[in-house]
C-alpha positions in Angstrom: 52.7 109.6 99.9 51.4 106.0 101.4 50.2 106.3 105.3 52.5 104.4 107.4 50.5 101.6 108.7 50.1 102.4 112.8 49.0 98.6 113.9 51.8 97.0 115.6 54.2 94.5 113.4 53.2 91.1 114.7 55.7 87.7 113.8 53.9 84.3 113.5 56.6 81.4 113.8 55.6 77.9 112.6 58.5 75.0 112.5 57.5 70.8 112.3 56.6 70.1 115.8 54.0 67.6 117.4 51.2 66.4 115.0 52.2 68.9 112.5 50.5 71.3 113.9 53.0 74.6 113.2 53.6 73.2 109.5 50.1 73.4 108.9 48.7 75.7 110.3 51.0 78.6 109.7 51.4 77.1 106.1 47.9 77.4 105.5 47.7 81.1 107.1 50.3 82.1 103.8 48.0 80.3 101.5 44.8 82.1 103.0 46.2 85.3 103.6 48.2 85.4 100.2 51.5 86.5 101.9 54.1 87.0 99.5 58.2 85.6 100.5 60.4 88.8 101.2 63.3 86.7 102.4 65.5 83.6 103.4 67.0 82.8 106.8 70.1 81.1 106.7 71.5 78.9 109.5 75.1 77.6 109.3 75.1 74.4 110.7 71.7 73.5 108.4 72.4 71.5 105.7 72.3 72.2 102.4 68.5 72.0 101.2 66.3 73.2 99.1 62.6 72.5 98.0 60.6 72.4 95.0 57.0 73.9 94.9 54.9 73.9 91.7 58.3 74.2 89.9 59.7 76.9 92.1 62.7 76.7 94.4 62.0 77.2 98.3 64.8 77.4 100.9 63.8 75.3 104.2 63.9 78.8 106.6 61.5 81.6 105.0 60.2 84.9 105.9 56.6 86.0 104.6 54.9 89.3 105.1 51.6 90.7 104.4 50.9 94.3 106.1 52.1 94.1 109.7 52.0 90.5 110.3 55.3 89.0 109.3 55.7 84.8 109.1 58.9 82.8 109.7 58.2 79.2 108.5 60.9 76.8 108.7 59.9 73.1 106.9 62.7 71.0 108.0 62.8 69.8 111.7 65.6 71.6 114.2 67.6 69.1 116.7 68.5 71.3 119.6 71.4 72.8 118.1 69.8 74.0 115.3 67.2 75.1 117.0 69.3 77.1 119.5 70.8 79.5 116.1 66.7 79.8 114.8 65.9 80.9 118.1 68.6 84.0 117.9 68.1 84.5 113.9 64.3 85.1 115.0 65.1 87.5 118.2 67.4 89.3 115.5 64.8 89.5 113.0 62.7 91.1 115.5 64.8 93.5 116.3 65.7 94.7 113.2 62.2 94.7 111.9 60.8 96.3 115.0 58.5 93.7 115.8 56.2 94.1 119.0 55.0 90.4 119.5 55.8 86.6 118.7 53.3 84.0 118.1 54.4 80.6 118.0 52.1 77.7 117.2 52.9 74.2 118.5 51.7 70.8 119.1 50.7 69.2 122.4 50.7 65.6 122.8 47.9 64.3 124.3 46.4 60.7 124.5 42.9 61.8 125.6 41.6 63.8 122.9 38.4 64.8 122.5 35.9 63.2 119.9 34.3 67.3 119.3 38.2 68.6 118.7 41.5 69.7 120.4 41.8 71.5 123.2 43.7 74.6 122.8 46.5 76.4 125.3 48.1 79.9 125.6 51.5 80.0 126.9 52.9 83.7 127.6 56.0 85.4 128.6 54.8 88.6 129.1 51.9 89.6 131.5 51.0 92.3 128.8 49.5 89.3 126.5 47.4 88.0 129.2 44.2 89.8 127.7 44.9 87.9 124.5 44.1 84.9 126.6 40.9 86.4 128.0 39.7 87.9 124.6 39.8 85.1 122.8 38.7 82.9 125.7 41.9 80.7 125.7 43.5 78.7 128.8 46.5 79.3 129.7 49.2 75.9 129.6 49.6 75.1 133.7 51.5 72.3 134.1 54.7 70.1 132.4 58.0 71.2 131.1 58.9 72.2 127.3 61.9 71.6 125.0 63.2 71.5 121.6 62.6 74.7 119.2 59.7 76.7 121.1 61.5 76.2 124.3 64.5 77.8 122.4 62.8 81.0 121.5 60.3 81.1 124.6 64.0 80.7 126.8 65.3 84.3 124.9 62.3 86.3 124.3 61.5 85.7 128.1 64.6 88.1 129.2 64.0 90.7 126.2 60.9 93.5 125.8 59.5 91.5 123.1 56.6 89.3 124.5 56.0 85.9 122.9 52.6 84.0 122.9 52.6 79.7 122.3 49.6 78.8 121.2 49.8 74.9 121.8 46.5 72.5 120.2 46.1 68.6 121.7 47.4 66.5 118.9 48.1 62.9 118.2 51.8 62.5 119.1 52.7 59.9 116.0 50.7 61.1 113.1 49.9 64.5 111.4 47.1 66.0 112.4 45.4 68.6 110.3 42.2 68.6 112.6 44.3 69.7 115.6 45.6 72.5 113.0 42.4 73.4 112.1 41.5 74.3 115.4 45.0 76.3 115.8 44.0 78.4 112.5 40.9 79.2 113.9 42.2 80.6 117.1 45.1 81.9 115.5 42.9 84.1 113.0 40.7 85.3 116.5 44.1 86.2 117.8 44.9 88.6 114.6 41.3 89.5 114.2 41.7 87.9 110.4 39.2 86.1 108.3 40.5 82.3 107.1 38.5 80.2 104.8 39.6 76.8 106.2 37.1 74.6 103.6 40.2 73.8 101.6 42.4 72.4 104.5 38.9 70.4 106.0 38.8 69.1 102.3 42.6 67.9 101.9 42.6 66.3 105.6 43.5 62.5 103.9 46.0 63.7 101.6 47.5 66.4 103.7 47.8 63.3 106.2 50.0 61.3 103.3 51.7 64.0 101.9 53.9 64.8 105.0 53.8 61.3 106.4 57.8 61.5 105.7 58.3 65.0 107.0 56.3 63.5 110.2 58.5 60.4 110.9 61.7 63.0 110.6 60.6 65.1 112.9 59.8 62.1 115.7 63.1 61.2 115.4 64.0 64.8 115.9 61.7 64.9 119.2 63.0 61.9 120.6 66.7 62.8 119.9 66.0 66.0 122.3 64.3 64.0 124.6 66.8 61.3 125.5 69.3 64.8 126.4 66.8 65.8 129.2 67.5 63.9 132.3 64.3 63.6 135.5 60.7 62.7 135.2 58.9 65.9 134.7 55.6 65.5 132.3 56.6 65.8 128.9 54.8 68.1 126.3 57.2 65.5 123.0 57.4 62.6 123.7 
Protein backbone atom coordinates (compact mmCIF):
# COMPACT_ATOMS: atom_id res chain seq x y z
CA UNK A 1 0.00 0.00 0.00
CA UNK A 2 1.39 3.76 -1.02
CA UNK A 3 0.64 6.47 1.85
CA UNK A 4 -1.75 9.00 0.61
CA UNK A 5 0.07 12.11 0.38
CA UNK A 6 -1.49 14.59 3.40
CA UNK A 7 -0.13 18.16 1.87
CA UNK A 8 -2.87 19.95 0.39
CA UNK A 9 -3.40 19.70 -3.74
CA UNK A 10 -2.28 23.11 -4.80
CA UNK A 11 -3.19 24.39 -8.86
CA UNK A 12 -0.67 26.81 -10.54
CA UNK A 13 -2.42 28.54 -13.62
CA UNK A 14 -0.22 30.21 -16.30
CA UNK A 15 -2.01 31.65 -19.66
CA UNK A 16 -0.01 34.53 -22.19
CA UNK A 17 -0.58 37.65 -20.38
CA UNK A 18 1.59 40.95 -19.96
CA UNK A 19 5.41 40.47 -20.84
CA UNK A 20 4.95 36.82 -20.95
CA UNK A 21 5.23 36.42 -17.72
CA UNK A 22 2.57 33.34 -17.00
CA UNK A 23 4.02 31.50 -20.21
CA UNK A 24 7.21 31.47 -18.85
CA UNK A 25 7.29 31.22 -15.78
CA UNK A 26 4.82 28.45 -15.18
CA UNK A 27 6.44 26.75 -18.42
CA UNK A 28 9.65 26.74 -16.85
CA UNK A 29 8.20 25.35 -13.43
CA UNK A 30 7.17 21.88 -15.71
CA UNK A 31 10.57 21.90 -17.17
CA UNK A 32 12.27 22.23 -13.56
CA UNK A 33 9.98 20.25 -11.74
CA UNK A 34 9.70 17.47 -14.41
CA UNK A 35 5.81 17.37 -14.29
CA UNK A 36 4.45 14.94 -16.47
CA UNK A 37 0.79 15.84 -18.83
CA UNK A 38 -2.15 13.88 -17.27
CA UNK A 39 -4.71 15.72 -19.41
CA UNK A 40 -6.33 18.20 -21.99
CA UNK A 41 -8.81 20.93 -21.39
CA UNK A 42 -11.14 21.49 -24.06
CA UNK A 43 -12.95 24.73 -24.65
CA UNK A 44 -15.74 24.93 -27.39
CA UNK A 45 -15.53 28.09 -28.79
CA UNK A 46 -11.30 27.62 -29.14
CA UNK A 47 -10.37 26.94 -32.31
CA UNK A 48 -8.96 24.16 -33.59
CA UNK A 49 -5.12 24.01 -32.57
CA UNK A 50 -2.62 22.10 -31.93
CA UNK A 51 1.24 22.34 -31.31
CA UNK A 52 4.32 20.57 -32.13
CA UNK A 53 7.13 20.08 -29.40
CA UNK A 54 10.34 18.09 -30.21
CA UNK A 55 8.10 16.07 -32.63
CA UNK A 56 5.27 15.55 -30.13
CA UNK A 57 1.69 16.87 -30.42
CA UNK A 58 0.53 19.42 -27.60
CA UNK A 59 -3.11 20.68 -27.34
CA UNK A 60 -3.17 24.70 -26.51
CA UNK A 61 -5.04 23.99 -22.80
CA UNK A 62 -3.01 21.34 -20.63
CA UNK A 63 -3.03 19.95 -17.23
CA UNK A 64 0.37 18.78 -15.53
CA UNK A 65 0.83 17.18 -12.15
CA UNK A 66 3.65 16.35 -10.06
CA UNK A 67 2.62 15.19 -6.27
CA UNK A 68 0.09 17.66 -5.08
CA UNK A 69 0.79 20.59 -7.11
CA UNK A 70 -1.28 20.38 -10.22
CA UNK A 71 -0.53 22.99 -13.49
CA UNK A 72 -3.05 24.30 -15.95
CA UNK A 73 -1.02 25.98 -18.81
CA UNK A 74 -2.87 27.35 -21.66
CA UNK A 75 -0.34 28.68 -24.71
CA UNK A 76 -2.74 30.47 -26.80
CA UNK A 77 -4.14 33.86 -25.69
CA UNK A 78 -8.13 34.07 -24.36
CA UNK A 79 -10.29 37.17 -25.63
CA UNK A 80 -12.85 37.63 -22.96
CA UNK A 81 -15.09 35.10 -24.10
CA UNK A 82 -12.73 32.51 -24.07
CA UNK A 83 -11.49 33.44 -21.16
CA UNK A 84 -14.87 33.52 -19.37
CA UNK A 85 -15.36 29.15 -20.29
CA UNK A 86 -11.31 28.74 -18.86
CA UNK A 87 -12.28 30.46 -15.88
CA UNK A 88 -15.27 27.76 -15.20
CA UNK A 89 -13.27 24.63 -16.75
CA UNK A 90 -10.55 25.62 -14.04
CA UNK A 91 -13.28 26.19 -10.98
CA UNK A 92 -14.49 22.63 -12.30
CA UNK A 93 -11.22 21.09 -12.27
CA UNK A 94 -10.83 22.16 -8.81
CA UNK A 95 -13.62 20.80 -7.68
CA UNK A 96 -13.42 17.57 -9.00
CA UNK A 97 -9.74 17.19 -8.08
CA UNK A 98 -10.31 18.60 -4.67
CA UNK A 99 -7.99 21.34 -4.92
CA UNK A 100 -7.42 23.66 -1.79
CA UNK A 101 -5.72 26.69 -3.52
CA UNK A 102 -5.14 28.63 -6.89
CA UNK A 103 -2.05 30.37 -7.90
CA UNK A 104 -2.14 32.39 -10.80
CA UNK A 105 0.88 34.21 -12.23
CA UNK A 106 0.49 37.36 -14.28
CA UNK A 107 2.12 40.34 -15.70
CA UNK A 108 1.98 43.95 -14.50
CA UNK A 109 2.67 46.65 -16.86
CA UNK A 110 4.76 49.06 -15.54
CA UNK A 111 6.89 51.90 -17.19
CA UNK A 112 9.13 52.55 -14.24
CA UNK A 113 10.96 49.38 -13.76
CA UNK A 114 13.67 48.96 -11.81
CA UNK A 115 17.37 48.60 -13.16
CA UNK A 116 17.99 45.59 -9.92
CA UNK A 117 14.62 43.69 -11.16
CA UNK A 118 10.68 43.64 -11.08
CA UNK A 119 8.82 44.37 -8.38
CA UNK A 120 6.52 41.66 -7.33
CA UNK A 121 2.61 41.80 -5.98
CA UNK A 122 0.22 39.41 -4.19
CA UNK A 123 -3.31 39.67 -4.95
CA UNK A 124 -5.75 37.44 -2.69
CA UNK A 125 -9.25 36.54 -2.38
CA UNK A 126 -9.25 34.86 0.64
CA UNK A 127 -7.99 36.41 4.01
CA UNK A 128 -6.72 32.78 4.78
CA UNK A 129 -3.67 33.39 2.23
CA UNK A 130 -2.67 36.50 3.72
CA UNK A 131 0.29 34.80 5.62
CA UNK A 132 1.53 33.64 2.19
CA UNK A 133 2.06 37.32 1.69
CA UNK A 134 3.89 37.76 5.03
CA UNK A 135 5.97 34.58 4.69
CA UNK A 136 7.36 35.14 1.70
CA UNK A 137 7.58 38.90 2.35
CA UNK A 138 5.44 39.88 -0.70
CA UNK A 139 3.18 43.20 -1.03
CA UNK A 140 -0.01 42.99 -1.55
CA UNK A 141 -1.49 44.76 -5.23
CA UNK A 142 -3.41 48.18 -3.73
CA UNK A 143 -4.51 50.06 -6.29
CA UNK A 144 -6.07 49.83 -10.23
CA UNK A 145 -8.61 47.60 -11.74
CA UNK A 146 -8.00 44.06 -13.56
CA UNK A 147 -9.46 42.35 -16.71
CA UNK A 148 -9.11 39.81 -19.19
CA UNK A 149 -8.38 35.95 -18.09
CA UNK A 150 -7.18 36.44 -14.32
CA UNK A 151 -10.00 38.76 -13.69
CA UNK A 152 -12.15 35.87 -15.00
CA UNK A 153 -11.03 33.27 -12.49
CA UNK A 154 -10.23 35.87 -9.62
CA UNK A 155 -14.29 37.14 -10.39
CA UNK A 156 -15.51 33.09 -9.58
CA UNK A 157 -13.12 31.79 -7.11
CA UNK A 158 -13.91 34.99 -5.07
CA UNK A 159 -17.69 33.66 -4.26
CA UNK A 160 -16.52 29.82 -3.83
CA UNK A 161 -14.27 28.16 -0.68
CA UNK A 162 -11.43 27.80 -2.87
CA UNK A 163 -8.98 30.75 -2.26
CA UNK A 164 -6.93 32.06 -5.17
CA UNK A 165 -3.53 33.92 -4.90
CA UNK A 166 -2.18 36.42 -8.21
CA UNK A 167 1.11 36.67 -8.03
CA UNK A 168 1.62 39.79 -10.55
CA UNK A 169 5.69 40.79 -11.48
CA UNK A 170 6.36 44.59 -13.21
CA UNK A 171 7.01 43.77 -16.79
CA UNK A 172 7.59 45.62 -20.03
CA UNK A 173 4.08 45.91 -21.48
CA UNK A 174 5.19 45.34 -25.45
CA UNK A 175 7.91 42.80 -25.27
CA UNK A 176 8.49 39.42 -23.50
CA UNK A 177 10.15 39.55 -20.59
CA UNK A 178 11.86 36.52 -19.19
CA UNK A 179 13.70 38.70 -16.46
CA UNK A 180 10.31 39.78 -14.95
CA UNK A 181 9.60 35.75 -15.07
CA UNK A 182 12.52 35.07 -13.45
CA UNK A 183 11.69 36.94 -10.60
CA UNK A 184 8.02 35.28 -10.59
CA UNK A 185 9.75 31.70 -10.59
CA UNK A 186 11.64 32.62 -7.76
CA UNK A 187 8.84 33.80 -5.60
CA UNK A 188 6.70 31.24 -6.98
CA UNK A 189 9.18 28.31 -5.82
CA UNK A 190 9.28 30.33 -1.99
CA UNK A 191 5.52 30.15 -2.25
CA UNK A 192 5.60 26.10 -2.72
CA UNK A 193 8.72 25.78 -0.71
CA UNK A 194 10.33 24.06 -4.03
CA UNK A 195 13.87 24.22 -5.27
CA UNK A 196 14.16 25.72 -9.14
CA UNK A 197 17.40 25.84 -10.96
CA UNK A 198 16.73 29.01 -13.05
CA UNK A 199 20.52 29.04 -14.82
CA UNK A 200 18.86 27.62 -17.99
CA UNK A 201 16.09 30.30 -18.42
CA UNK A 202 18.94 33.32 -17.28
CA UNK A 203 20.93 31.58 -20.22
CA UNK A 204 18.06 31.48 -23.00
CA UNK A 205 16.91 35.22 -22.06
CA UNK A 206 17.79 36.41 -26.08
CA UNK A 207 16.31 33.62 -27.66
CA UNK A 208 13.46 32.97 -25.32
CA UNK A 209 12.89 36.79 -26.22
CA UNK A 210 12.71 35.81 -30.20
CA UNK A 211 11.15 32.61 -29.94
CA UNK A 212 7.76 33.96 -28.70
CA UNK A 213 8.05 37.37 -30.36
CA UNK A 214 4.85 36.13 -32.43
CA UNK A 215 3.02 34.54 -29.51
CA UNK A 216 3.74 38.17 -27.81
CA UNK A 217 2.24 40.41 -30.66
CA UNK A 218 -1.06 37.95 -30.53
CA UNK A 219 -1.59 38.34 -27.22
CA UNK A 220 -1.39 42.51 -27.41
CA UNK A 221 -3.86 42.37 -29.73
CA UNK A 222 -5.80 40.13 -27.36
CA UNK A 223 -5.24 42.85 -24.43
CA UNK A 224 -6.17 45.66 -26.36
CA UNK A 225 -9.30 43.89 -27.79
CA UNK A 226 -10.56 43.59 -23.96
CA UNK A 227 -9.53 46.83 -23.29
CA UNK A 228 -11.44 48.93 -25.74
CA UNK A 229 -14.86 46.82 -24.02
CA UNK A 230 -14.18 48.51 -20.64
CA UNK A 231 -15.55 51.93 -20.60
CA UNK A 232 -14.14 54.89 -17.56
CA UNK A 233 -10.67 55.87 -16.60
CA UNK A 234 -9.62 53.66 -13.81
CA UNK A 235 -5.68 52.72 -13.91
CA UNK A 236 -5.15 49.96 -16.06
CA UNK A 237 -2.98 46.80 -15.06
CA UNK A 238 -3.10 45.87 -19.82
CA UNK A 239 -2.79 48.29 -21.54
Amino acid sequence: MVKPNIQEKTLLVGFPSNGLVGTFAISYLIHSLKMRQVGEIEISDLPSSLFIENGEILTPIRVYQKKNIFVIISDVPLNQLLAQSFAHVVHEFCKKNSIKKIIIVSGMETVNKEKNGSKIFGLITHSVLDSILYKNQIPKFLDGSIFGTDAAIISIFRKTKIPALVLYAECHPFFPDPEASIVAIETLAKVLDVKVDIKDIKNRIDKLRIQHRKLMEETLRTLQRQQQEKQGNTPQIYR
